[in-house]
N, C-alpha and C positions, 0 to 999 in steps of 0.2 A: 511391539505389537500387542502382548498381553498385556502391559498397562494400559493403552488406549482401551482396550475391548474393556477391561475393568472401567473404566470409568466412561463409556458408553453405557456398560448395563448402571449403575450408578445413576447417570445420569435419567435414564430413562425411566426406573425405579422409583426417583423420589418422588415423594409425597410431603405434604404440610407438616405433617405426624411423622414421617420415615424416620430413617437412620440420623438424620442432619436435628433430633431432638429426641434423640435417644441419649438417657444420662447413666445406664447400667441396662448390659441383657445377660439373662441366666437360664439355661437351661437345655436338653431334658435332663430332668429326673424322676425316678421312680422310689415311693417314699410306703410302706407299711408297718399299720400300727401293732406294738406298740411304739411308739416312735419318738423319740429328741432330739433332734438334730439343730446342730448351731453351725452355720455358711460364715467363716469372717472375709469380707471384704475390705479392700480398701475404701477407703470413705466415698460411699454412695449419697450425693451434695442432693438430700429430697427436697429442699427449701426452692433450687432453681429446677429440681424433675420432680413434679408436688405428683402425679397420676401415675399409681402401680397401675398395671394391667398384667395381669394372670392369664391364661390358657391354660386349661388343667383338665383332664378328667379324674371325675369321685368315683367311691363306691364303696359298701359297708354302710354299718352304722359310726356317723361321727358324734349326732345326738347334741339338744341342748346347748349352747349357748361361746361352748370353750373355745380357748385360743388356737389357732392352728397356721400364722403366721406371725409372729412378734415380731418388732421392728428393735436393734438394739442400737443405742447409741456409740457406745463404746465412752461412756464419761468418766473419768477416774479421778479423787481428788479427796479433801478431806472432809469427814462427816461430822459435824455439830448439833447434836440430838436439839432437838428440838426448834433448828435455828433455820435459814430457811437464806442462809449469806450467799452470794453469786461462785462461792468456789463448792457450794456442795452437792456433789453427781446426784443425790435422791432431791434434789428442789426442780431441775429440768432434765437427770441425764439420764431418767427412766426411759423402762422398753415400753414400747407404746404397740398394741394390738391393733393391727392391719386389716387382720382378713380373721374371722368367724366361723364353727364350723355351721351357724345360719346360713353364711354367704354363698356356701357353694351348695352347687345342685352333684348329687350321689347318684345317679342314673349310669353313668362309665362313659356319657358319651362328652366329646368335645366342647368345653363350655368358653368362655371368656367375660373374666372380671374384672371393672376395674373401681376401683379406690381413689377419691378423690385426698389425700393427707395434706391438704391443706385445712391451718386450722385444728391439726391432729398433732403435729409433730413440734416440737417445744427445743430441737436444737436444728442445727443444718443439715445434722449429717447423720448417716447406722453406719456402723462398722461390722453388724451381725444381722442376717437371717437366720431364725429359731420357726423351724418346725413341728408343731407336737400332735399326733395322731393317736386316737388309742386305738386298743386292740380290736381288732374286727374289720378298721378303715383302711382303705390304702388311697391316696394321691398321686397321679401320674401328671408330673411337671409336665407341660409343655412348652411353655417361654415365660418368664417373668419378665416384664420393661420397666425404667421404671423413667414417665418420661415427662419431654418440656412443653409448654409453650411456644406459640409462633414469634413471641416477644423477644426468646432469644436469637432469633435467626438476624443476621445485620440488614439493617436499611441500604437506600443507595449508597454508592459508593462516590469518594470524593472522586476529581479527576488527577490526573497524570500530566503535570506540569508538558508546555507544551513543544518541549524540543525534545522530547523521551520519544524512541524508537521504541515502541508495543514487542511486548513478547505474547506467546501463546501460554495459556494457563493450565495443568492439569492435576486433577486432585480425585478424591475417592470419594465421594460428594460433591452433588451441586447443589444452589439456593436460588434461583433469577441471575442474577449475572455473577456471583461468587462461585467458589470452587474454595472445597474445604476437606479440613479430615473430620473422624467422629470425635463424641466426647471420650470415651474411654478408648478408643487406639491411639497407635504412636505412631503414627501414618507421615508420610511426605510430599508436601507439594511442590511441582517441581515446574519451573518455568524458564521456557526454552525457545530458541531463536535463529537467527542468522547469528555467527560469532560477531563481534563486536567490537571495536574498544570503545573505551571511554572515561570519565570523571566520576561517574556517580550511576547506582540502580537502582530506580525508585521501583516502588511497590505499594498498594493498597493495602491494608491488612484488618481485618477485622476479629480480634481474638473475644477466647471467652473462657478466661479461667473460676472455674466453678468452687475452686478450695477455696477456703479460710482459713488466713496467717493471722491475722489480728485475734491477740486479748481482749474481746469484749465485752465483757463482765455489762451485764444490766441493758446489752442491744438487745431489740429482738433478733430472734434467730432470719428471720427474713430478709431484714437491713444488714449484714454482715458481708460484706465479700469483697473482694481484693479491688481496689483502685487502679491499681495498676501494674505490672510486675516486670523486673527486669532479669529474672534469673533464666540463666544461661541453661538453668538443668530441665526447664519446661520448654523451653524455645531457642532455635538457633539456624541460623541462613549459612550454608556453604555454598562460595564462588568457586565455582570450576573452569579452568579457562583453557585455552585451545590447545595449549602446550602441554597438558595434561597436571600444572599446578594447582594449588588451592591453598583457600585459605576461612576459615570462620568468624563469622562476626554475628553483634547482636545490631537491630535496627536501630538507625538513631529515627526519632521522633520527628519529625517537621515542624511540627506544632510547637513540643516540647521542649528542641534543642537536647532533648535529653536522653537517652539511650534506656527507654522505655517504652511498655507496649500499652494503653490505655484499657481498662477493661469493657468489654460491651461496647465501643465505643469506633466504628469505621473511622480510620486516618491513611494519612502519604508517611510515609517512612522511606528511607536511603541508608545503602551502603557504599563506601568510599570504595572505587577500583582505583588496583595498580595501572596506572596509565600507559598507555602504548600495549597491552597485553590481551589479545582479544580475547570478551568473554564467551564460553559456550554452552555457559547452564548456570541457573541458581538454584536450590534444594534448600526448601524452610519446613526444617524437621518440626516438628509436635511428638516432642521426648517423656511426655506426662498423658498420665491416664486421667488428669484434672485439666485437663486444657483440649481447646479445641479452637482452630484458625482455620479464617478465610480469607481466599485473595480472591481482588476484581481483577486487579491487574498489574503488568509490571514492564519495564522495559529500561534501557540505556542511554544516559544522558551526557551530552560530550562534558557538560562543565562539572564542575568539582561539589561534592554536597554542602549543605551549609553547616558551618565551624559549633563545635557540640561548646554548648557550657559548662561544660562538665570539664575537671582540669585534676591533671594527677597532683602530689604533694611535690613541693620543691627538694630536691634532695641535690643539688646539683653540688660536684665537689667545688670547693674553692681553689679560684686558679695560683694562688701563692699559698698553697698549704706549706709548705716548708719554710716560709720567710713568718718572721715573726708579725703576729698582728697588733694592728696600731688599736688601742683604747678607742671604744666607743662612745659619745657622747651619753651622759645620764644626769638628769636632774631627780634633784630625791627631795619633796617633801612631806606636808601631810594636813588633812584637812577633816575639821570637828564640825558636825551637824545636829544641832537638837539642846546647845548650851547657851544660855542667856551670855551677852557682853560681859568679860572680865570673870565667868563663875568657873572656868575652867585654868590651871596654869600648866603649859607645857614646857617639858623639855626635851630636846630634840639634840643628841650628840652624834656628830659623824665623825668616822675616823675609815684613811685611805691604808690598805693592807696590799699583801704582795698578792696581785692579779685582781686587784677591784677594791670593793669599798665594805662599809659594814655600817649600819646604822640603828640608833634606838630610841623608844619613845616613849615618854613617863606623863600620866596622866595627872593632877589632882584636883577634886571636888572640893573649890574652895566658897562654896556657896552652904547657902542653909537648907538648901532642899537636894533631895535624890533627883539627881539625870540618869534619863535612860539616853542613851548618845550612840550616834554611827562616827565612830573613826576612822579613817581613809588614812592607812597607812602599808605599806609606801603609797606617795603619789608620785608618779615616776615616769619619768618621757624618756624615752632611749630613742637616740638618732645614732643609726650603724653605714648609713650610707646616701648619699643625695639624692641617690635615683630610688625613687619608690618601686622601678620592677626588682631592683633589686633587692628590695628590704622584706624579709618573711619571717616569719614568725610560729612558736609551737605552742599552743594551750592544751595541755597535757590533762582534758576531763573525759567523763566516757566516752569514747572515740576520740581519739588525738586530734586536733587540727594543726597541719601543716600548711598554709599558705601565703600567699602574698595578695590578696587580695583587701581591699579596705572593707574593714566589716569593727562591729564591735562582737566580743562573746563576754559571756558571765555566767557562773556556774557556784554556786554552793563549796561548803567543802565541804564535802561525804563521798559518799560512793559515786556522785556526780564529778566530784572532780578532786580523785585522791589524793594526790601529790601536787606539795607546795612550792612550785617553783614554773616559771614561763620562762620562756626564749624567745631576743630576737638576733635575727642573724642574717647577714649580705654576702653572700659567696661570692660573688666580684668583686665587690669591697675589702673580703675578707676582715670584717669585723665581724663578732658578735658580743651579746649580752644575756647574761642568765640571771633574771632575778629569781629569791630563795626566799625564805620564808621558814624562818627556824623553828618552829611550835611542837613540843612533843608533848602540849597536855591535851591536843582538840582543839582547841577553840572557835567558839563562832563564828564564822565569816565568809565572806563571798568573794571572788578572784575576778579580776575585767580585765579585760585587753582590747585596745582601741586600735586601730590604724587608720591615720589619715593622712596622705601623703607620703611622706618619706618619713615620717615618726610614730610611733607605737607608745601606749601610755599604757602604762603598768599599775593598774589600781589593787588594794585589798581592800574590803569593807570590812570591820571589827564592829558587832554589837556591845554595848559597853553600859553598863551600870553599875552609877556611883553613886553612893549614901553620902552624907555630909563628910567632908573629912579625907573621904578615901580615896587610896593612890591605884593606878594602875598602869602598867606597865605593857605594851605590846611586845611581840615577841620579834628576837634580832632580826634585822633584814640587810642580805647577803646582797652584793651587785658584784657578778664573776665574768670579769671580761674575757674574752677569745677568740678566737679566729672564725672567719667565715659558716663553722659547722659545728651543727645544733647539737651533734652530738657531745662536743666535747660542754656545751651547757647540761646537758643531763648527766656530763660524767659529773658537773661541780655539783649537784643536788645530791647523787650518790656521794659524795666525798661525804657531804655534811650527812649524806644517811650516817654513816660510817661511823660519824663519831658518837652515836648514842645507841641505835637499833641493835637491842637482844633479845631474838629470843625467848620470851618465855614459856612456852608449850614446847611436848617432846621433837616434834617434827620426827616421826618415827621413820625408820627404814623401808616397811610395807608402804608409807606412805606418798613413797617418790615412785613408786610405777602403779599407784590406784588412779587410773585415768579412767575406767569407766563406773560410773556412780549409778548404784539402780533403783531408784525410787518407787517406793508400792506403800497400801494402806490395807488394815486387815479389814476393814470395814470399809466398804466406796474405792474398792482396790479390784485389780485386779484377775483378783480368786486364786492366782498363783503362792501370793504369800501367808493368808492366812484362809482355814477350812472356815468357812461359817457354820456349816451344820454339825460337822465336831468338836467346834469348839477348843482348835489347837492350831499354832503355826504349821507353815510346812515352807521352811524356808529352802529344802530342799528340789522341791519343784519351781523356786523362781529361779536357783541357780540355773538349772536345769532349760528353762525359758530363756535366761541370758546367754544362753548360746546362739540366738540368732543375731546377737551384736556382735558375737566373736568370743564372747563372756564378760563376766563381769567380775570389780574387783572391789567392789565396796557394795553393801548393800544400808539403804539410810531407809528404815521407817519410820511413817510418820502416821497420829491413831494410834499406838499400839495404845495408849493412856484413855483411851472413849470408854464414855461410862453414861450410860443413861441418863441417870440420877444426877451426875455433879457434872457434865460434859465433859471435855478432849484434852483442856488446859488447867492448870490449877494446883488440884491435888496430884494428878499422875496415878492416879492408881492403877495396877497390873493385873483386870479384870479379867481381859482378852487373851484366852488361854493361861493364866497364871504363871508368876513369876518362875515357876519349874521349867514347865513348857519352853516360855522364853529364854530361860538361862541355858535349857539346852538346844536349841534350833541355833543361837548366838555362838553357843559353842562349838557345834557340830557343822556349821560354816567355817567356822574362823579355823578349823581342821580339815578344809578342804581348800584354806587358802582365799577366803571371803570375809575381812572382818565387818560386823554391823555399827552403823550408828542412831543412835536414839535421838528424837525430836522432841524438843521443848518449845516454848512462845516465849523470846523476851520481852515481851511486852502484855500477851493480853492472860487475863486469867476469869475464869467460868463465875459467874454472880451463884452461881447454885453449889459450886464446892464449899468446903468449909473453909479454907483461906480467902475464898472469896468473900463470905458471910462474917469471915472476923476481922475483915479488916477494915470493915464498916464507913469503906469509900475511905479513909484518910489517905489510899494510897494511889488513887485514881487521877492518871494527868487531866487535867484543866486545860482546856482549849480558850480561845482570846475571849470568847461571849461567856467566860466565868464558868461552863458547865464542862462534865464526865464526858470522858471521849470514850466511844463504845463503836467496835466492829461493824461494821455497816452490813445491813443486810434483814429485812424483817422483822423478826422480833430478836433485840437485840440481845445477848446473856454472855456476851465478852467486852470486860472494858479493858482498856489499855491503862497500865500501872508505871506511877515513872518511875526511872529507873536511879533518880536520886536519893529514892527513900529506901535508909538503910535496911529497916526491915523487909522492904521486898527481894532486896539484893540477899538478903540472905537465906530467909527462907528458900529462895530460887536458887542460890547455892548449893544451900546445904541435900536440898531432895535433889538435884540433880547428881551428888556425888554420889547419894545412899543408892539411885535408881543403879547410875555408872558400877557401882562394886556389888548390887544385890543380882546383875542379869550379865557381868564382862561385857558392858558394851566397851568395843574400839573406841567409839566415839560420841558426842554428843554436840547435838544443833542447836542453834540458840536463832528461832527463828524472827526475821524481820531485822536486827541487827546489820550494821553499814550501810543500809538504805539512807539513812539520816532525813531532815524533812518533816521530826517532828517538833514541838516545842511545847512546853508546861508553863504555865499563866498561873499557877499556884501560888497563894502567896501563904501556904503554912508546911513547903516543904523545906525551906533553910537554902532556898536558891531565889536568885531574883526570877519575878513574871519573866515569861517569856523566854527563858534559858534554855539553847539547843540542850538535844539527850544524845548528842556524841558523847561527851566529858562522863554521863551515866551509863552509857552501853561500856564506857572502857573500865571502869570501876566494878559492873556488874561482873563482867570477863576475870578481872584481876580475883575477884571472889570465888566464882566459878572455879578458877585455876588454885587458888588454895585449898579450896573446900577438897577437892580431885586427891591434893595431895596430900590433905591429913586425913583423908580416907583410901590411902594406901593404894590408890588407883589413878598415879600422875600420869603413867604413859598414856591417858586416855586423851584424844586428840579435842579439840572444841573450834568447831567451822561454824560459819553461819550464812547468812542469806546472799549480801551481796560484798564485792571485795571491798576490805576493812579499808579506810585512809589511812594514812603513812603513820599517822602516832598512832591508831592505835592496831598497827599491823602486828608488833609485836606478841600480844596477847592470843592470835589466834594461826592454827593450822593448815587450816586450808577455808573456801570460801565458794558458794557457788553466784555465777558472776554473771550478770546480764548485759555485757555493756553489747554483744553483738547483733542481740534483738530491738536493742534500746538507741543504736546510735543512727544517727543519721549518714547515710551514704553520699548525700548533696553536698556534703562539709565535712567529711571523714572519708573518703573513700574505699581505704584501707581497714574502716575500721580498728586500729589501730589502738590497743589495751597495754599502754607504758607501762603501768602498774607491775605486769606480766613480769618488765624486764628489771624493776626497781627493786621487787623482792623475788626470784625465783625459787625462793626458800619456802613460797607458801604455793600451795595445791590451790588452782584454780577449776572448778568445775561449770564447763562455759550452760548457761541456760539457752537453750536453743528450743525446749517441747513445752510451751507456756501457756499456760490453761487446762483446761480438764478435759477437754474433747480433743479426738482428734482430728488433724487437718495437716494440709501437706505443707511439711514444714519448708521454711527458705533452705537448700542444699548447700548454695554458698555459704549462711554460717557455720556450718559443719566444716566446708572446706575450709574457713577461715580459722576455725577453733585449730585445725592442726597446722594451720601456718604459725601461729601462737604458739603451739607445744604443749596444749593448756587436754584436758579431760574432759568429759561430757556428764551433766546429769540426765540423765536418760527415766523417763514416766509414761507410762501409759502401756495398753498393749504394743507386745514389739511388731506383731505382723501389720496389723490394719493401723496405728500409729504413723508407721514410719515407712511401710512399702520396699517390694522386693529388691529396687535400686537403691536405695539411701541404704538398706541393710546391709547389702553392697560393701558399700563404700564404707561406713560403719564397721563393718569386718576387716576392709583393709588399713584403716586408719589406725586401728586398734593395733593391729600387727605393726603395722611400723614403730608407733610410739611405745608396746611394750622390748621391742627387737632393740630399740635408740633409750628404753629407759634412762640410763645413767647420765646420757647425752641430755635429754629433755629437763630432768632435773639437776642436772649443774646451772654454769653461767651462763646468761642469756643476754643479746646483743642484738638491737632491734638495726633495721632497714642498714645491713653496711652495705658496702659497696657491689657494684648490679654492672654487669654488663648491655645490660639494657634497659632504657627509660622507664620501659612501663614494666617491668620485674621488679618486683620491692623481696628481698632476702635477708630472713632474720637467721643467725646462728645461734648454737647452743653448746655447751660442753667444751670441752678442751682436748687440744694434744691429737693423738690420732684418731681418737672417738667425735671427732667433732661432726653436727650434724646439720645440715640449712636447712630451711622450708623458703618455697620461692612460690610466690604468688603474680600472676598475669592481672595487673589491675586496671588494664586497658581491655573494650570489647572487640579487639578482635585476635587472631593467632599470634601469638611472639615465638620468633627461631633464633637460636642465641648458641652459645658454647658457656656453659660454667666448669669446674673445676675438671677439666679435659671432656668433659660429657656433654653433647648435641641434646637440647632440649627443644620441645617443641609445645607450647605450654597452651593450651585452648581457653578463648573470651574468661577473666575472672575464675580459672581452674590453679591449683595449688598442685605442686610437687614436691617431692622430700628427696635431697641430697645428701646421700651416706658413704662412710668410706667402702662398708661390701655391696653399694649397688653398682 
């Protein structure tokens, strides 16, 4: 009865303007000068609530012209004097002044302002209200709003397919025929009936997620906002049914097929009921204070909803796992593009070994001119089974694809698609095939997999140039027959890790339970790690800050090297509180159990330094139109330097080791490294045009890693941007890794980072807070970084960044993985065996310490039993299985 009456006054309440476009309310308060006060919010989105409106009374003198509401963005990121590039917080992530002490009226009595910040405001979002009063004034809050347009309220609504028995709708808001919750509560609508059974329950739904997840470097701040969102942490429908069951799910789409919510956008959505079970309620929570839904309407449909597109990864065991499997069909050749008739001679040797094949391929330029050539080696058709459902396949690049679907992929080989090796494989059949890909220098080239029909084609692309004369040889290629499961193809890629992968950095002790990574800058940071007005660290107070993640075990800045005069990259000079300063805040962490790592640019260096000025461009990559590849962004003062010319390698060596032993940093970053993606068209660096800069990131590394050591400071770790590929993993420690923001969910669903399980000897730090502002990040990559076992790099302010729930979860995550350390850094064992379809469980560690994380990659509730324990696992939610839970 006290819900109805609530949402009687509700209803009777609204207005154009009301609650139903209200995007933040604050207030009372009472404020006397002298006064500073800084309010941090979570991200109050002004871009879609552009009109403050005030209610205040003044009084005193406020006098003249000054600030007395700043709006703060909350942007934090790196500063490039004079340069104006899209990642630097002072080009758009300034505080922008609101309100005036012009604006208000000092009389004491009841006023109302309002601000139109459209046109004012240069990002989406403030994370801080700053109030500043002087002495004399006082301000009496009486409500701040800060609000929308009629534009976001939903238009009509679609209708209700027409054998759907109507429910009644009730919510805490109404709009004309909708019923919704606010924008900043976590309100529930809840729609209700005669019990029911049936196939399917449709619903109307019209959301409106107000955050921003997208990286959008150079949008305007206006055009920026989520497309569409399927996370379970903003939005979720629970069926409750007569027997007092339940169960949660996320909507599937109508339109879409797809188990997504459309943003702005009225649609028909369904969720699948257990049949024969009458329903007697649905509940669609609104769990985010950046979301806001409305329903027309809903009700019960006897037939069944329609079949989602959307499809888990094939893991299915194969039904003769213990009978030996029969060889899978493979054809192996190879194919030259880009060489006149007869100027090329190959040779091509195959030889059959125990469990498959081995093949190789020798190039030579028997012509009078340089080819630049694409080599297609292997060209390779694997047939593992007649029946195309049965035939799937693994292309192991960021985000794994597991399918049997006919499709082609292609993928790089960098960070896009670390590891050389594919799978295909028929769990009915019980065949499969793993082809491998033996290269431990880098080399250039691109990975394909075809399926069409019942056969799968296994391409590699090799860029190749060759001068008159000259031979070249491609690297061995492995064909590892097996049984029905893909697994044991990735053990045969591990095999061949096996026989070369060492090793070369400490991989220190400290550095197998630093899972949480804390990134700050002393300038465009912030404020926790470095004072600007005195002019000294205080690494002490972001430790300090890091306890709203639970803490923190690694601290990486970057900026400590900004210098007016020569910028951020280049020289490194230690202007920013001085090398003393630094060596002791470095020290005075690393004795509280926090070691630091220091930031370098592998790649770009400042035009205004003095290694910039003496190297008088000879060392500047060459992009394909002949000309200096420079930082993009305004006025440009960083070029990119490749990484084949010896004297850059060393110079960037050598200061990196002097910085490493003059301040004990733990570690040091070598930024933009693994990314791969880029290419040098120089033709006066002693490399042919066009030559990827893997083969020079790994070179530079191997420098880096001597220079460390003949400066008496080897245990110093050296990570870099994104995870290394397989040759050259050896060379680096640890790595912060984007594959969870970057992967597609349409074709990974698992998201799913091999890499993880190929070296778990290196520290992965998943990238999940990307960009300089903040916005409410996806929940599920968090949940999925610890299905992984992997670490977080963590940026920004922690309160209005990341919000009271993610901190949450963020604290408990933390707890687990440092309680499971020894477990998360041993061996890692991706997707085994699941007592349930849609549960994918990877393990970790060995013996009695062994530890699973089990992930729900289906949207709706899975009930299950694993290792004697009753799980009950919610839409795309992760669990962690330990021997003392």
């Amino acid at each position: 009865m006290a819900y109805r009456l609530m949402l009687l006054l509700a209803m009777t309440a609204w207005e154009p303007d009301g609650e139903s476009l209200v995007g933040y309310r604050r207030g009372p308060a009472s404020m006397t000068g002298p006064c500073d006060r800084r309010e941090a919010v979570e991200p109050v989105w002004v871009y879609a609530y552009p009109r403050l409106k005030l209610r205040y009374r003044a009084s005193g003198t406020l006098g003249g012209d000054a600030a007395v509401l700043t709006l703060a963005p909350g942007s934090v990121g790196p500063v490039t004097p004079g340069a104006t590039n899209p990642e630097n917080p002072f080009v758009a992530g300034q505080p922008v002044v609101a309100v005036r002490s012009s604006d208000l009226k000092t009389d004491g009595e009841s006023h109302t302002l309002e601000v139109d910040l459209r046109g004012k405001m240069r990002t989406p979002q403030i994370h801080e209200l700053r109030y500043t009063l002087p002495e004399g004034a006082r301000l009496d809050l009486e409500e701040l709003t800060f609000v929308g347009g009629p534009e976001l309220l939903p238009t009509d609504p679609p209708k209700l397919p027409s054998d759907v028995v109507a429910w009644g709708v009730e919510a805490p808001v109404a709009a004309d025929a909708w019923r919704g919750t606010t924008m900043r509560g976590e309100e529930t609508i809840r729609i209700v009936g005669a019990p029911r059974a049936g196939g399917a329950f449709y619903l109307t739904i019209a959301p409106h997620f107000a955050n921003v997840r997208e990286f959008a470097a150079g949008v305007p701040a206006d055009k920026i906002r989520v497309k569409e969102s399927r996370e379970t942490a903003d939005v979720t429908v629970r069926l409750i049914y007569k027997d007092g069951g339940w169960e949660e799910q996320y909507p599937l789409s109508i339109a879409e097929r797809r188990h997504v919510l459309t943003n702005r956008s009225p649609a028909l959505y369904a969720l699948e009921l257990d049949r024969g079970r009458p329903l007697a309620a649905v509940e669609l929570y609104d769990r985010s204070p950046h979301v806001q839904l409305f329903v027309a309407a809903g009700g019960v449909s006897d037939a069944p909803p329609p079949t989602s597109l959307e499809s888990l990864p094939v893991l299915k065991a194969p039904q003769k796992r213990n009978e030996a499997a029969a060889p899978a069909e493979a054809s192996l050749s190879y194919r030259i593009a880009g060489a006149p008739e007869g100027a090329v001679a190959a040779d091509l040797v195959e030889s059959t070994v125990a469990g498959g094949r081995r093949a190789t391929l020798a190039l030579k330029n028997g012509g009078t001119k340089a080819l630049d050539l694409t080599v297609t080696f292997p060209q390779a058709t694997v047939q593992v089974s007649d029946d195309p459902r049965d035939v799937a396949y693994l292309f192991p690049r960021r985000g794994t694809v597991i399918s049997t679907e006919e499709r082609t992929l292609e993928a790089p080989y960098n960070a896009a698609f670390p590891l050389q090796f594919l799978d295909v494989f028929a769990p009915e059949a019980n065949r499969g095939a793993a082809v491998v890909v033996c290269d431990v220098e880098g080399r250039d080239k691109t990975f394909r997999l075809k399926k069409t029909d019942a056969k799968v084609a296994a391409e590699v692309d090799h860029r190749v140039h060759l001068e008159p004369g000259e031979s070249w040889r491609a690297p061995e290629v492995r064909i590892a027959f097996h049984s029905g499961d893909w697994r044991e193809g990735f053990s045969a890629y591990r095999d061949w890790l096996a026989t070369w992968y060492r090793p070369v950095g400490p991989r220190p002790a400290w550095l197998r339970s630093a899972f949480w990574t804390r990134r700050d800058y002393p300038v465009g940071g912030t404020g926790k790690l470095f004072d600007v007005k005195a002019g000294r660290y205080t690494f002490d107070a972001l430790i300090e800050d890091g306890r709203a993640f639970g803490g923190i075990d690694f601290i990486d800045v970057s900026g400590w090297a900004m210098s007016e005069s020569v910028g951020r990259v280049g020289d490194y000079p230690i202007e920013l509180g001085g090398v003393a300063d630094l060596a002791r805040n470095i020290r005075e962490a690393r004795d509280r159990g926090v070691p630091t790592g220091l930031y370098f640019e592998g790649y770009l260096i400042d035009k205004r330094s003095a290694v910039g000025k003496a190297q008088e461009g000879r060392w500047q990559l060459i992009d394909q139109n002949g000309k200096g590849l420079w930082w993009a962004g305004g006025e440009a003062t960083e070029f990119y330097a490749c990484p084949y010319m010896p004297e850059w390698r060393s110079y960037l060596s050598r200061r990196v080791a002097q910085v490493a032993a003059d301040v004990g940093a733990a570690g040091v970053y070598l930024d933009e490294f693994g990314f791969g993606g880029k290419r040098c068209f120089a033709t006066t660096h002693g490399h042919p045009p066009g030559v990827d800069t893997l083969r020079g990131e790994i070179e530079t590394a191997a420098a880096v890693r001597r220079e460390l050591e003949a400066s008496g400071v080897g245990e110093t770790i050296l990570y870099i941007e994104e995870t290394p590929p397989d040759a050259a993993a050896p060379y680096f420690d640890a790595a912060l890794c984007y594959a969870l923001p970057l992967t597609d969910v349409r074709q990974s669903p698992l998201k799913l980072n091999l890499s993880r399980f190929a070296f778990p000897d290196i520290r992965l730090w998943d990238m999940v807070s990307l960009g300089i502002d903040p916005r409410a990040f996806a929940a599920e990559d968090f949940r999925l970084s610890l299905w992984h076992g992997n670490g977080l790099w963590l940026k920004g302010h922690a309160q209005t960044w990341y919000g009271e729930k993610l901190l949450a979860w963020i604290q408990k995550a933390g707890s687990l993985l440092h309680e499971h350390a020894e477990a998360f850094a041993g061996p890692a064992e991706p997707l085994v065996d699941s007592p349930h379809p849609a549960v994918f469980i990877n393990r970790f560690g060995k013996g009695p310490k062994t530890v699973h994380t089990l992930f729900n990659a289906s949207y709706r509730t899975a009930r299950f039993s694993f290792e004697g324990r009753d799980f009950v696992l919610a839409p795309r939610d992760v669990a962690v299985a330990a021997p003392s839970q």
